[in-house]
C-alpha positions, -999 to +999 in steps of 0.1 A: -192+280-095-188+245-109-224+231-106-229+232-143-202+204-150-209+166-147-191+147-121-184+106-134-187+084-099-179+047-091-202+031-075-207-001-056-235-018-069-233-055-050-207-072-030-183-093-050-175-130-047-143-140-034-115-136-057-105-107-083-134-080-082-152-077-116-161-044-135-198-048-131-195-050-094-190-011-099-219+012-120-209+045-137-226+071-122-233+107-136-240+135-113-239+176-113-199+185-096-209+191-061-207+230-045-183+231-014-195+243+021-187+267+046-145+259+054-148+237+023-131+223-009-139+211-040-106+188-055-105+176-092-090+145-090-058+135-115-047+108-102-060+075-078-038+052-057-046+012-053-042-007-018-049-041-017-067-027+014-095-019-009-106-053-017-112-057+018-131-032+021-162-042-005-171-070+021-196-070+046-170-082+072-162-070+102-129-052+100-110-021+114-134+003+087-167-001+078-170-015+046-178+008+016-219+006+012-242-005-016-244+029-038-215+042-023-185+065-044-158+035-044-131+044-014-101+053-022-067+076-020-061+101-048-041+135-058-057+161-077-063+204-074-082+223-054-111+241-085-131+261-057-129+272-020-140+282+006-112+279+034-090+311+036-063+287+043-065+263+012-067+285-023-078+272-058-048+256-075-035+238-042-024+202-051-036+177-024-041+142-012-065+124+002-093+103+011-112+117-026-126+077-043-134+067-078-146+101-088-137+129-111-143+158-081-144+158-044-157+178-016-134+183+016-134+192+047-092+201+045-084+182+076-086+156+059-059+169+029-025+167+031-006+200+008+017+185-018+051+202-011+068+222-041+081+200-067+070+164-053+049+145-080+017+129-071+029+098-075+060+099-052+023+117-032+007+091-031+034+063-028+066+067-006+049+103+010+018+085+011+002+053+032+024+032+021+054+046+023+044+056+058+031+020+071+063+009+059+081+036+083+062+025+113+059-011+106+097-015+106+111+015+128+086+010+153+065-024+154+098-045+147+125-017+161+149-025+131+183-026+145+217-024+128+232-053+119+195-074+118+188-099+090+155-085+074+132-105+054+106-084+032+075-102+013+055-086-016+087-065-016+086-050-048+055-040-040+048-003-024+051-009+014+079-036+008+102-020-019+100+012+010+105-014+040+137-027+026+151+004+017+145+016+052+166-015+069+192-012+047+194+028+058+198+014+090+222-009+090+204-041+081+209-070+056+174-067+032+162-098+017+134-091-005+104-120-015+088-115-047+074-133-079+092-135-109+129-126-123+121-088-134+110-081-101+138-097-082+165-082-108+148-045-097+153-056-057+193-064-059+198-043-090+179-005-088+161-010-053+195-019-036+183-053-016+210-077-006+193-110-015+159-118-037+139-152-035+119-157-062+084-174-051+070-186-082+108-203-095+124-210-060+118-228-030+117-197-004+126-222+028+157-235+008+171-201+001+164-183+031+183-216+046+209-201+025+207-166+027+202-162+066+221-195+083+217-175+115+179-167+112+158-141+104+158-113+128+126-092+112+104-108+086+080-079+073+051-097+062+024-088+034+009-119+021+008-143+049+002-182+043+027-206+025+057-177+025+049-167+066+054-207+068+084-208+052+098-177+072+085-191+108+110-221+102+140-195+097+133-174+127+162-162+148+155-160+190+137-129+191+129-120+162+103-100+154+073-107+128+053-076+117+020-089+102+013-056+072-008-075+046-021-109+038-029-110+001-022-142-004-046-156+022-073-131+025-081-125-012-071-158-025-084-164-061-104-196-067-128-220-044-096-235-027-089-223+008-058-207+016-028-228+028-029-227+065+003-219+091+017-250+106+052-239+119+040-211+149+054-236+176+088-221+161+072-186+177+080-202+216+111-220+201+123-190+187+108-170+217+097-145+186+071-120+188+043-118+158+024-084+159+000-071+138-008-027+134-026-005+112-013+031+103-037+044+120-023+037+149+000+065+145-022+091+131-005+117+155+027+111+138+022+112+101+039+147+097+070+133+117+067+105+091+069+125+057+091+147+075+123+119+076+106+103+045+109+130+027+147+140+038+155+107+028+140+108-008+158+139-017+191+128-004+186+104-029+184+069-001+153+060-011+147+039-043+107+040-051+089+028-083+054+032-100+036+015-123+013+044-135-014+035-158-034+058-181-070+060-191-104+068-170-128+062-142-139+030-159-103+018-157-099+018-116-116-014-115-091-035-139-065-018-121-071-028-089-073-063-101-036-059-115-022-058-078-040-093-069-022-109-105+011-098-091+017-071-123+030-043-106+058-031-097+057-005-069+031+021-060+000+012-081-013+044-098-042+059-124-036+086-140-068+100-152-073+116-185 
């Protein structure tokens, strides 16, 4: 079937050091394209999606996964086409995502695919249909219980998760206040993406605006980085609000031999009488169709504002890419489009 072909594989070839992962911590691996199974699929892969999630997953760390092995295909998210089956259910030319890693083909079991409707693009796929989009819906529906007329404070929100978080408040009935690093990325927030308020990072000081942009408190911060901005936002905290812990780039990926900045202001978590919570998306495997479902309704009624920074080139590309999410360059859903 397709056994003649080659089939180009990341590997992992040692654990990296703390900070940005280098190319050479991957090797390029050549290998015949793999012959499905009994109820199996073979995908070719066109495009992969980047999680800061990954990084964590190349150390040897106890975590919620196991981490990815030494001469392991490099985990990840991607879209691509179904080349060869063997599952009546799931023909050649069916556009999928899934669990499919820094390779150029993919044998499935398709339990663990999910069918591209008609007409959605990979990227919107992979992005607002996808992990993120979902962890944002359960983060903030669920975790905090958004409510209308709450103050909501999103970091890392032109990010993925965040740009999709925001969105969601506002839908609603919330004020969004959006955290991110530089003026193009705030300008998207309260120009394209709709957001109320944006606090600049790198050019502002976050406590002194949110002092000014919610006098009555915060009643949700979403939180993906953690340190220095969860500070700030634990010293704005209205009385129960609610603090749902997504991400924290800033903290556990930190670049350079410094440690993180620590959290000082958590007595403001009794003051406040707020509630900090941590989930994974996992947690609510059994609703991911519910999920798209409303996601999905809400994208083509035209209420959700999503962006992609889509790059182009190869394999050998995924591992600069990755590193463009921990330098703060995107803007949105982090793609590859392979060649």
């Amino acid at each position: 079937m397709h056994g003649q072909g080659q089939n180009r594989r990341l590997l992992l070839a040692r654990r990296p050091p703390r900070g940005l992962v280098a190319d050479d911590v991957f090797t390029l691996d050549v290998a015949p394209v793999p012959e499905p199974g009994d109820g199996e699929v073979l995908v070719r892969l066109t495009m992969l999606a980047f999680d800061p999630a990954q990084r964590g997953w190349l150390d040897d760390a106890p975590s919620y996964v196991a981490p990815v092995r030494i001469g392991e295909v490099m985990r990840a998210r991607g879209a691509g086409e179904i080349v060869a089956s063997r599952h009546p259910d799931w023909p050649v030319g069916t556009l999928v995502t899934g669990p499919l890693g820094w390779q150029e083909y993919a044998v499935c079991d398709p339990a663990e695919l999910w069918r591209v409707p008609d007409g959605i693009e990979p990227a919107v796929a992979l992005g607002v249909l996808g992990t993120t989009g979902m962890t944002a819906y359960f983060g903030l529906l669920e975790v905090a219980g958004v409510r209308e007329g709450d103050v909501v404070l999103v970091s890392a929100a032109a990010g993925a998760t965040g740009s999709v978080a925001g969105r969601l408040a506002k839908l609603h009935g919330a004020t969004a206040i959006g955290i991110a690093g530089g003026p193009r990325k705030c300008d998207w927030l309260t120009g394209a993406a709709g957001f109320d308020a944006a606090i600049d990072y790198k050019n502002e000081d976050v406590s002194a605006r949110l002092a000014e942009l919610a006098p009555g408190g915060v009643n949700v911060f979403y939180d993906n980085v953690g340190g220095a901005v969860l500070d700030a936002a634990l010293a704005h905290l209205a009385v129960r609000a609610r603090i749902v812990i997504c991400g924290a780039i800033s903290t556990r990926y930190a670049i350079g031999d410094a440690p993180p900045p620590g959290v000082h202001n958590l007595p403001q978590l009794m003051i406040r009488r707020a509630r900090m919570e941590g989930f994974l998306l996992g947690d609510f495997a059994d609703r991911y169709g519910e999920a798209r479902e409303r996601l999905l309704a809400w994208l083509r009624a035209g209420e959700l504002v999503v962006a992609h920074d889509i790059r182009r080139g190869g394999l050998e590309d995924a591992p600069a890419t990755l590193r463009r999410l921990f330098l703060g360059h995107n803007l949105g859903k982090q793609l590859l489009e392979l060649a």
